[in-house]
C-alpha positions in Angstrom: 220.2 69.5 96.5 221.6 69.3 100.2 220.4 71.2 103.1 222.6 72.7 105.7 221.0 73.1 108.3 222.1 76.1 111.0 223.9 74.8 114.2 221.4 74.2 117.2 223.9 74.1 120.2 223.7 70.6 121.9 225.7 72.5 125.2 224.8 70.6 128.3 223.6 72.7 131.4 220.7 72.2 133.8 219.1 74.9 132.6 218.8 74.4 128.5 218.3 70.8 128.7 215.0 71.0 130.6 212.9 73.2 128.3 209.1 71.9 128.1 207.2 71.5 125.0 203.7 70.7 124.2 202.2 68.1 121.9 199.2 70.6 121.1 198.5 68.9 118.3 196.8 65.8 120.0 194.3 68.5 121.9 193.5 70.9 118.9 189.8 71.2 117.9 188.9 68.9 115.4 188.1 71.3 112.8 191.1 73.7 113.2 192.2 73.6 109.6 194.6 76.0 108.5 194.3 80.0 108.7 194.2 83.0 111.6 192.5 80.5 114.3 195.1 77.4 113.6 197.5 80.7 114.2 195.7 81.7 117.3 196.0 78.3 118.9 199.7 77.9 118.5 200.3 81.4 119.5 198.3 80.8 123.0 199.7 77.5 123.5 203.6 79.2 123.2 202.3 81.9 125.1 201.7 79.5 128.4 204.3 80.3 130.9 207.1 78.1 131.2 206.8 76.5 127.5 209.7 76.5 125.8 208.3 75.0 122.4 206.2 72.7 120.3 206.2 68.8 119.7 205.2 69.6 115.7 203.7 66.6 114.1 205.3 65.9 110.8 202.0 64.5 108.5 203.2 66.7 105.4 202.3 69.4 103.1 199.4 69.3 103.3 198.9 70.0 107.1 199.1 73.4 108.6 201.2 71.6 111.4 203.7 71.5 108.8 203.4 75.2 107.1 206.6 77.3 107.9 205.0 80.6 108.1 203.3 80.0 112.1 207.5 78.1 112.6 208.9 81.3 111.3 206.4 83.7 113.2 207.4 82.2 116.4 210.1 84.2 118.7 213.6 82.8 117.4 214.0 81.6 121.2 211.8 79.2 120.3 212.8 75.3 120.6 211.1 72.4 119.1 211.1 68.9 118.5 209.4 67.3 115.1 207.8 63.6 116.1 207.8 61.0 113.0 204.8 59.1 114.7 201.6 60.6 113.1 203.5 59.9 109.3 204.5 56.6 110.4 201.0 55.6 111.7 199.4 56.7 108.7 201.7 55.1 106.5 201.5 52.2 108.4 197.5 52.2 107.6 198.1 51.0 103.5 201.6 49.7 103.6 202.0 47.8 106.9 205.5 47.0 106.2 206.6 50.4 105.8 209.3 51.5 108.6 213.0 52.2 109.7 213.0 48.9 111.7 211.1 46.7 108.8 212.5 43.3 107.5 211.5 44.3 104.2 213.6 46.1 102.2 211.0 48.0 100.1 209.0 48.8 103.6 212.3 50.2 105.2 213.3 52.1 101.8 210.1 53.9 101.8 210.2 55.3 105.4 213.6 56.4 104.8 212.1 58.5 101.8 209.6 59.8 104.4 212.1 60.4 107.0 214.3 62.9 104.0 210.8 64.2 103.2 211.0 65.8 106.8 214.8 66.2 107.4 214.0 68.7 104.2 211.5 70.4 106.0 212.7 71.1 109.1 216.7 72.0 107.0 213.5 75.1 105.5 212.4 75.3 109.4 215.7 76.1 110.7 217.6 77.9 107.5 214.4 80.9 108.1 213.6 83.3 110.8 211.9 82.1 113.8 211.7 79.2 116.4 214.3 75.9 115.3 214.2 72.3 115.7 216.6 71.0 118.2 215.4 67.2 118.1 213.5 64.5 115.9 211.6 61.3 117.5 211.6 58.3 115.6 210.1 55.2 115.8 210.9 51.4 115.3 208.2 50.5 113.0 206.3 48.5 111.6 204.8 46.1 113.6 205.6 42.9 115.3 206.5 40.4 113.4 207.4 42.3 110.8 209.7 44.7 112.4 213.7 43.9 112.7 216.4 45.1 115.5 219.1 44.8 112.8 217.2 46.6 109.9 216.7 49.7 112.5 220.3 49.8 113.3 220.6 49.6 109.4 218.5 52.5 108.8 219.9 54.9 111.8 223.2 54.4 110.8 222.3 55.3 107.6 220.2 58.4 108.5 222.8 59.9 111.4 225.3 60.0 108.2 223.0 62.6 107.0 223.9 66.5 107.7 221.6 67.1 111.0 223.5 70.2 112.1 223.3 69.4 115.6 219.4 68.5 115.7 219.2 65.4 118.1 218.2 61.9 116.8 216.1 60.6 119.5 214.1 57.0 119.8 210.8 57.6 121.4 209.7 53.8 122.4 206.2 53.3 122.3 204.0 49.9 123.2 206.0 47.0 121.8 204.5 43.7 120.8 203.1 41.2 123.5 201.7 37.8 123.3 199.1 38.3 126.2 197.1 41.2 124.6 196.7 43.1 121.1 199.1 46.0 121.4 198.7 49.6 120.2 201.8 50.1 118.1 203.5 46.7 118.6 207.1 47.9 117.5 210.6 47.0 119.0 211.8 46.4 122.6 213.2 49.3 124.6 215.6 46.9 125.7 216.3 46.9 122.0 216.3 50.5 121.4 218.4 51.8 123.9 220.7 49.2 123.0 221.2 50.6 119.5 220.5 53.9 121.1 223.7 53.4 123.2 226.1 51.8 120.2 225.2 55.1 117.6 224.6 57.5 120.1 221.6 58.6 120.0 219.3 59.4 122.9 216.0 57.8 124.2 212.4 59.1 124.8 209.9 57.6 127.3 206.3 58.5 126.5 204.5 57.9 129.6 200.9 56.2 128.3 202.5 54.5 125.6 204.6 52.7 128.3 201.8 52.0 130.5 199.7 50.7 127.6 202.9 48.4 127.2 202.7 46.9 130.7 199.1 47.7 130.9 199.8 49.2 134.6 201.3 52.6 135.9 203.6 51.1 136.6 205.3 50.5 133.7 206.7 54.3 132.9 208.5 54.3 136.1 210.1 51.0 135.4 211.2 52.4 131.8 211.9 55.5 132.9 214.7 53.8 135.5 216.2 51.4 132.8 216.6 54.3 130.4 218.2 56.4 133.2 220.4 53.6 134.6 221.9 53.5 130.6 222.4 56.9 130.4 220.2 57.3 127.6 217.1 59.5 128.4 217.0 63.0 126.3 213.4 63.5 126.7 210.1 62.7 128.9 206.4 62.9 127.1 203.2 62.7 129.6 200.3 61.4 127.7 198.2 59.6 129.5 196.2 56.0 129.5 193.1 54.3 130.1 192.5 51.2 131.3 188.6 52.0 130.6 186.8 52.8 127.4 186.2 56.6 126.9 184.1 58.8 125.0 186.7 58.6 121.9 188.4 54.9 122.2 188.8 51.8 123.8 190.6 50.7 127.1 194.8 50.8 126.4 194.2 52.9 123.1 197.0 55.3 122.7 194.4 58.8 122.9 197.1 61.0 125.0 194.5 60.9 127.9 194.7 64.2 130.3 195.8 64.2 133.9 193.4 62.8 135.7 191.1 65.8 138.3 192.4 68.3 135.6 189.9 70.5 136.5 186.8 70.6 138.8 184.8 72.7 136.7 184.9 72.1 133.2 182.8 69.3 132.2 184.7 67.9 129.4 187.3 66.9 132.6 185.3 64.5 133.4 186.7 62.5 130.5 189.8 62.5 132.2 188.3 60.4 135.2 189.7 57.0 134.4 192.7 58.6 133.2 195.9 56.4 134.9 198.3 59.6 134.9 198.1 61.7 137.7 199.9 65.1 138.8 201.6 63.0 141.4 202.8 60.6 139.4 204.1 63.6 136.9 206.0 64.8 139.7 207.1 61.3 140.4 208.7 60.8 136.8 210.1 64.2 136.5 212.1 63.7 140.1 213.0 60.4 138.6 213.9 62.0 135.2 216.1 64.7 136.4 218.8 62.1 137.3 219.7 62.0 134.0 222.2 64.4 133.2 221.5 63.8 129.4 218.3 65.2 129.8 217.0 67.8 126.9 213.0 68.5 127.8 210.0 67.3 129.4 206.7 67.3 127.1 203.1 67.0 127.9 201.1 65.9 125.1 197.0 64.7 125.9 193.8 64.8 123.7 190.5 66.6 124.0 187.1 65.5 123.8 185.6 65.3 120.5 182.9 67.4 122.3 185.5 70.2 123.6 185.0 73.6 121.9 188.0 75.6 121.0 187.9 77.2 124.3 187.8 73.9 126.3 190.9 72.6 124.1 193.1 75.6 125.1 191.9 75.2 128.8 192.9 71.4 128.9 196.5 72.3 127.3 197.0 75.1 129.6 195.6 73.2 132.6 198.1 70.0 131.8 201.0 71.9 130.5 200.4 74.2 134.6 200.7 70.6 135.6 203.9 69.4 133.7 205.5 73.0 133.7 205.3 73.2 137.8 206.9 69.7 138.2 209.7 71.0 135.8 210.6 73.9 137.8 210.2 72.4 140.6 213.3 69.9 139.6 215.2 72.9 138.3 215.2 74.0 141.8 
């Protein structure tokens, strides 16, 4: 049966198009499961001033991330964005050639299954009461070299025939392949992506540690940041951090949403953070940058805890980087 889903204006003024939102997925304790303190969590992380909404994770039925009664609970002013990257990354774990950009037909078949899976749920999300999705990241999976510019192009064109009711297709690049180190993701070019970004019309996300793990330097976000600014493409701009250390919970260049560096002076699981390449100045940096695009729709802030952080410490890292992100922001707006 179709979905319709209800109109989510894609009007272009200052002030709607920078909302924040909050990946607060990446930093919930590990064993949140579902019930009153998964509830809890979401309802003090949309509580932090100057959010706007959630990043929501789409992993399926099974995840509370994915249950509509905390989507429909949330004030209708609400705005969120649904990321395709924790489902593609765990599909990509037993069928590795599984993705909108694969070469295989089967591969890209299948994650244009998963991809309707979640256009269903989010047609559920915004035919109820409650916050709505505005926006969906994709991603050009799988990896290198079994990913394809021309099978992505195939599979977007096919998807943006599909009844979005002015949600917002977006591209988020992450790491793509390189022959001088082992990437994280390995998918497409951005040079590739905002190219087929810019022929379909579509718009362009630049995660901020994904792109330094890329370039393996700080560098790198800025650089992406410009090029996706210069082609008019940039809708939205995640801060997630990198290491070029290993950490408690991963490896140098692993894609674990590190926290702003100096987060806090007091709480001890900040001290994670240390090695962390992303800095407050350099969020201040990209958001300056970022506001040059007129096409822009938010700014996100998405970073891990500890696997040692207690539920407390979780909520005190998302509040103390979203302060971070959410000052920057409003700064820009002026």
């Amino acid at each position: 049966m179709a979905h319709r889903f209800t109109l989510v204006s894609t009007k272009h003024q200052r002030g709607d198009l920078m909302s924040v939102i909050v990946g607060a997925y990446a930093a919930a304790p590990r064993d949140i499961g579902a019930g009153a303190g998964f509830r809890r969590y979401v309802e003090d992380v949309l509580a932090l001033p100057g959010v706007d909404g959630l990043e929501v994770p789409y992993i399926g039925a099974d995840s509370p991330w994915n249950d509509l009664a905390y989507l429909r609970a949330a004030d209708p002013s609400t705005s969120h964005v649904l990321t395709m990257i924790p489902a593609t990354i765990m599909t990509l774990g037993s069928a590795p050639e599984c993705g909108l950009a694969s070469a295989d037909g089967d591969g890209r078949r299948a994650a244009i299954d998963l991809l309707r899976r979640a256009w269903e749920f989010m047609a559920q999300v915004n035919g109820g009461s409650g916050g709505r999705f505005t926006g969906i990241e994709l991603h050009s999976a799988p990896r290198h070299p079994l990913t394809s510019a021309d099978a992505f192009r195939a599979s977007l064109e096919e998807i943006a025939a599909w009844d979005w009711g002015g949600v917002r297709l977006m591209i988020e690049h992450s790491d793509a392949h390189s022959d001088a180190h082992e990437p994280a993701k390995g998918f497409l070019d951005l040079a590739d992506e905002v190219k087929l970004a810019a022929e379909l019309g579509l718009g362009v996300v630049v995660n901020w540690g994904r792109s330094a793990i890329e370039g393996r330097s700080a560098a790198t976000p800025r650089e992406h940041l410009a090029s996706v600014v210069a082609a008019g493409r940039l809708d939205g701009l995640i801060f997630s951090g990198a290491s070029a250390d290993d950490t408690l919970d991963g490896q140098a260049w692993a894609d674990l949403h590190a926290p702003i560096r100096d987060w806090s002076a007091t709480v001890p699981v900040a001290a994670e953070a240390a090695s962390s390449l992303l800095t407050a100045d350099e969020v201040t940096a990209c958001v300056t940058a970022a506001v040059a695009a007129p096409e822009l729709r938010y700014v996100g802030v998405k970073v891990s805890s500890p696997s040692t952080a207690t539920a407390a410490e979780c909520l005190e890292l998302v509040a103390a980087n979203t302060a971070v992100v959410a000052a920057a922001v409003a700064r820009a707006r002026g």
